[in-house]
N, C-alpha and C positions, 0 to 999 in steps of 0.2 A: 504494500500500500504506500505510495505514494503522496503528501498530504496529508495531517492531521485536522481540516476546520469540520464543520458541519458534518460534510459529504463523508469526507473520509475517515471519520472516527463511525459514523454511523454504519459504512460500508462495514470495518473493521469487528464491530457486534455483529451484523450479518454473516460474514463468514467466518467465526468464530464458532457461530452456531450452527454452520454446514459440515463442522466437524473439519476447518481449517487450523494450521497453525500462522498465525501473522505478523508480521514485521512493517511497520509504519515505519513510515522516514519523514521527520516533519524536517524542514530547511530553518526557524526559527529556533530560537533560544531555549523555549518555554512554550510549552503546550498553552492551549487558548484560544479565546475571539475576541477579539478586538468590534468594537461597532456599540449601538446603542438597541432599538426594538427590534424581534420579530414578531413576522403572523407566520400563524403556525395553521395552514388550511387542514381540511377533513380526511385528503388524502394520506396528508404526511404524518397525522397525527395516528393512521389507522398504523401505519408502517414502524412508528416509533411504540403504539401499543405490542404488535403482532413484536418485535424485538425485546417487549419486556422490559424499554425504558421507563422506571417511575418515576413519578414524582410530578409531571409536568400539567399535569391541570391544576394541582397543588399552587405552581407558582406562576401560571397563566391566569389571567382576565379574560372572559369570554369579551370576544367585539363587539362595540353598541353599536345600532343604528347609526350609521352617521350619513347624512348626507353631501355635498356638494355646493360651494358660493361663490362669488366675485368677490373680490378684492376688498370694497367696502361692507362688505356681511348679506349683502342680501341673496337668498338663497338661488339656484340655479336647479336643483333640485333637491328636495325637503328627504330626511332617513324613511319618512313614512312609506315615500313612493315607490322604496328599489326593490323592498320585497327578496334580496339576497342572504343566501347562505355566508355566516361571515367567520372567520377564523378568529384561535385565540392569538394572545397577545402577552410575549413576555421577553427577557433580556436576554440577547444573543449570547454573552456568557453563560447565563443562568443555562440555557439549553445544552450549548455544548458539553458544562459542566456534568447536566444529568446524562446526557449519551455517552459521555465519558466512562462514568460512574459503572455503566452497565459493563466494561470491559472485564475480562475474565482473565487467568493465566497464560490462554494460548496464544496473548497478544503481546508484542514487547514494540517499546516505541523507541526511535531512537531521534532526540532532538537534536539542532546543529546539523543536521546532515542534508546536502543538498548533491539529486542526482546528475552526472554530467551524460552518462551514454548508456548503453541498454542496446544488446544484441539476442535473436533469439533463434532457434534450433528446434530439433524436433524433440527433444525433450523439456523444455524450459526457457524461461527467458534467465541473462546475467546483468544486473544491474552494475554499473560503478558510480561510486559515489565520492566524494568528500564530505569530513569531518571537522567542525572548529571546536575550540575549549576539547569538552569532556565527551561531545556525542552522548549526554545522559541517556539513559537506558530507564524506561517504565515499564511496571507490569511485569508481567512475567514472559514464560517462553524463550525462547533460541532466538538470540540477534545473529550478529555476524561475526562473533567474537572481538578481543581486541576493541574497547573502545576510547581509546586514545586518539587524539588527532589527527588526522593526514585522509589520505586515501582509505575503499574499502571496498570490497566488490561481495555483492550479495546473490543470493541462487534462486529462483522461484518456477513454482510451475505456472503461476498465475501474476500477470503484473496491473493492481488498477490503480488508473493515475488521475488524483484530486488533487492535482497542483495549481488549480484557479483559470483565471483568463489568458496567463500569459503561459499555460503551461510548456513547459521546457520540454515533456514527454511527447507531449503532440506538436510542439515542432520538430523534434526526432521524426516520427512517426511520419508527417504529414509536409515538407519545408514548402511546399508549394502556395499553401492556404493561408490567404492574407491574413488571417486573426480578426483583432479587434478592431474594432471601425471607432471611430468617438461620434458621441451622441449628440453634441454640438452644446450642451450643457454641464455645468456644476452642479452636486448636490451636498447640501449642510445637512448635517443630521445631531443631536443632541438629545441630552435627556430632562426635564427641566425640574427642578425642586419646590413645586410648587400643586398645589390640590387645587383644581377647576371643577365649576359646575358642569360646564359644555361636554358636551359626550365626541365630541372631537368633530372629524372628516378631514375632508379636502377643500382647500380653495386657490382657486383658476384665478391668475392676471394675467396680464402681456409680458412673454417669456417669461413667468415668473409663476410658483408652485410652494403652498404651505398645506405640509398634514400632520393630525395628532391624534394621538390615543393614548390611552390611559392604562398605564402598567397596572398588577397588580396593588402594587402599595401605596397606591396613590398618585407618583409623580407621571409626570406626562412625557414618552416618548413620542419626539415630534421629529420631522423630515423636511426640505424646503427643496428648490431646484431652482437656477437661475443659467440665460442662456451668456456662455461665456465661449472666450479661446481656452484650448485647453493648455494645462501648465501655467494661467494665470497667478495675478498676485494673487493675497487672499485679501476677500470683501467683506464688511462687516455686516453682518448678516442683520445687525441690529436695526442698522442704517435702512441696509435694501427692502428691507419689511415694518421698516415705524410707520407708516401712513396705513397698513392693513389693520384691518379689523379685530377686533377683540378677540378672544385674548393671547391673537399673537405677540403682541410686542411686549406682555405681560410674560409670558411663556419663554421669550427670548434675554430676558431683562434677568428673569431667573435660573441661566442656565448655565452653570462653572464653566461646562469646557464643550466647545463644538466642534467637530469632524467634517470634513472639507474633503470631496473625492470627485475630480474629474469622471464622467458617467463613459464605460465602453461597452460595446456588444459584442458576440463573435456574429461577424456576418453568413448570410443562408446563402448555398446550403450550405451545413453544417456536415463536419468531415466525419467520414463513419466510427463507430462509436468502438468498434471492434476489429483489432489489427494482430490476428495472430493471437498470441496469448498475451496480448496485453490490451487491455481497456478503457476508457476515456469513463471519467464521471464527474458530475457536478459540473462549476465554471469550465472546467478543461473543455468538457463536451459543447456546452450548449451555454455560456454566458448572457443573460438578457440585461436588459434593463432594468431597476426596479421598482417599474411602474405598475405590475402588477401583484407585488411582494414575493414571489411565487419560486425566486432564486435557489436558496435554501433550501424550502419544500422540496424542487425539483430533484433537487440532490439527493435528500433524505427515498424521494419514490425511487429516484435510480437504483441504490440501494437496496431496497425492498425488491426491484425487478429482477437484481441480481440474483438474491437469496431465491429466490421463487426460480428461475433459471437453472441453477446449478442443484437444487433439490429434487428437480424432475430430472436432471440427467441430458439435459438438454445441452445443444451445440450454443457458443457463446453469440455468436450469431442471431440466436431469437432476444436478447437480449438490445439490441441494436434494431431488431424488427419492431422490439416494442417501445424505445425511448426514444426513439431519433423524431419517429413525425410528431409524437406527442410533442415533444420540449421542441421542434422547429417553430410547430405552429404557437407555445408563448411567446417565441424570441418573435416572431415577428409583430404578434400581438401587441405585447408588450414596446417593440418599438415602434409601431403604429401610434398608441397613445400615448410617447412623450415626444411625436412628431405634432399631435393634436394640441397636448396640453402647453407648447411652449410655444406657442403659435406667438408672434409680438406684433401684429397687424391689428388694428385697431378694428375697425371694418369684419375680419376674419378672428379675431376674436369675439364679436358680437353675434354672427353670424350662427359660430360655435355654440356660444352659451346658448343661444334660443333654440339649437338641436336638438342640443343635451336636456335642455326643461324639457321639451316634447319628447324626447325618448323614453326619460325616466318616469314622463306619467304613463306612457305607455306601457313599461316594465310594469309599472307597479299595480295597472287594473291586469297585468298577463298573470301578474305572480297570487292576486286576489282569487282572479277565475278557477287557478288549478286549486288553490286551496279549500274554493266551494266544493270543485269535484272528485277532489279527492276526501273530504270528507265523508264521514258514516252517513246512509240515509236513515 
């Protein structure tokens, strides 16, 4: 396993449980995640049950209603109308922490290590790697021996690589495939130390994007997006959002430290997921945007497709059959609506807003109607 975030510790309980032995090579210092909220949708949360991680309703907030505004608070569409199924909600540590948790003996991690090549055979793929400091060693299980500094070459029958967007494994794999595209926006994300009545949402300006929701404990993870070049200075976020509406600036005013990430995507099509005995998952495979929260999750289902793959005895192959169109059609999705939301045309911004009111009353008598008829007579 390639990768230790999200994806890849999750992956790691999955094949633990296929009756694997596992060797994680995280590139960082210190196991972890770094970031502020996630949504934890129905899928991923089925995948994270079916592995036996606890804890996490425990320290989720189920999603409110939230709906949809303009800049100065007036609505574009009200929580009432959307009538969606909506994910819980809790701290990107807090999660990896519990997935973590769930790791077993067969698993050893080794931090500091980052891989440079990977050749494979008809027995196995060989990884090599470099080591900095100590190459810590967690968990249990068979590393590579030797965890001292330098070089290290590792043995596997099976290689899956959660090494992000800019994965080093799939440009091995694939050197042809442009990668990341940029999104043509910034996004700020924080967590703010303050209790709101507001039950959160989204709101729509001209190139410009604020949303919030409400952790478990009170404080409000909140996200913003502004259209910039990428590699810019940094803006003050306080600044580009004091004229918006309540209680952003309030919410901003109370937030110790905020997160600043030029947005990329991998552009479609996306390269197959399956190369021999080695694997793409998570960002590596299918990086979106995160316009539709849906990142993470992706990863976490990958995950879950695998364990379900490899249980039935199945070629790795159906594995790739089943993720690549699902996760193309978010990627596109997803950068479909932050091509919509960062529109800065005045005219096309107006435009938009009065679509979106009419669609979402539409949703909202669709989502009314099945409700009638799926009801008991």
């Amino acid at each position: 396993m390639v990768g230790a975030g999200i994806g890849g510790v999750t992956a790691a309980v999955a094949l633990e449980q296929c009756g694997w032995q596992v060797t994680v090579l995280e590139r960082s210092a210190e196991l972890g995640e770094v970031g502020a909220g996630i949504s934890v949708w129905p899928g991923a949360a089925a995948v994270l049950e079916e592995l036996g991680v606890e804890g996490v309703a425990k320290a989720a907030r189920l999603g409110e209603a939230a709906g949809m505004r303009r800049w100065d608070g007036r609505w574009i569409v009200e929580a009432a109308e959307l009538g969606i199924e909506l994910p819980v909600m809790l701290h990107r540590a807090q999660l990896h922490q519990l997935i973590t948790n769930r790791l077993g003996p067969a698993v050893t991690i080794h931090t500091g290590t980052t891989v440079t090549g990977l050749t494979q055979d008809a027995e196995g793929v060989t990884v090599a790697a470099t080591r900095v400091g100590s190459g810590g060693a967690a968990s249990g299980g068979a590393g590579a021996g030797g965890l001292g500094p330098g070089s290290a070459e590792y043995r596997a029958e099976l290689v899956v690589a959660a090494d992000g967007i800019r994965s080093g494994i799939r440009g091995l794999l694939a050197p042809e495939y442009q990668g990341p595209r940029y999104s043509g926006y910034t996004a700020y994300r924080g967590i703010a130390e303050l209790e709101v009545e507001d039950s959160g949402g989204e709101t729509w300006g001209r190139g410009q994007r604020f949303g919030f929701a409400k952790l478990i404990d009170g404080r409000i993870y909140w996200y913003a997006t502004a259209n910039r070049e990428p590699g810019g200075a940094d803006d003050d976020v306080k600044i580009l959002f004091a004229n918006w509406h309540e209680p952003i600036p309030a919410l901003l005013a109370a937030t110790p430290n905020v997160l600043r990430n030029d947005i990329y995507d991998l552009q479609t099509p996306l390269v197959p997921f399956v190369h021999g005995r080695v694997l793409l998952l998570g960002d590596a495979a299918h990086a979106m945007t995160p316009n539709m929260g849906r990142g993470a999750c992706s990863a976490i289902e990958d995950a879950g497709a695998l364990a379900r793959v490899l249980r039935a005895g199945k070629d790795l192959t159906a594995y790739d059959a089943e993720r690549r169109p699902a996760t193309t059609k978010l990627v596109k999705r997803s950068h479909q609506i932050g091509v919509l939301g960062q529109l800065d045309s005045k005219f096309a911004c107006t435009l938009r807003d009065a679509v979106l009111a009419m669609g979402g009353k539409t949703a909202g008598l669709l989502a009314r109607r099945r409700k009638v008829e799926q009801s008991p007579v």
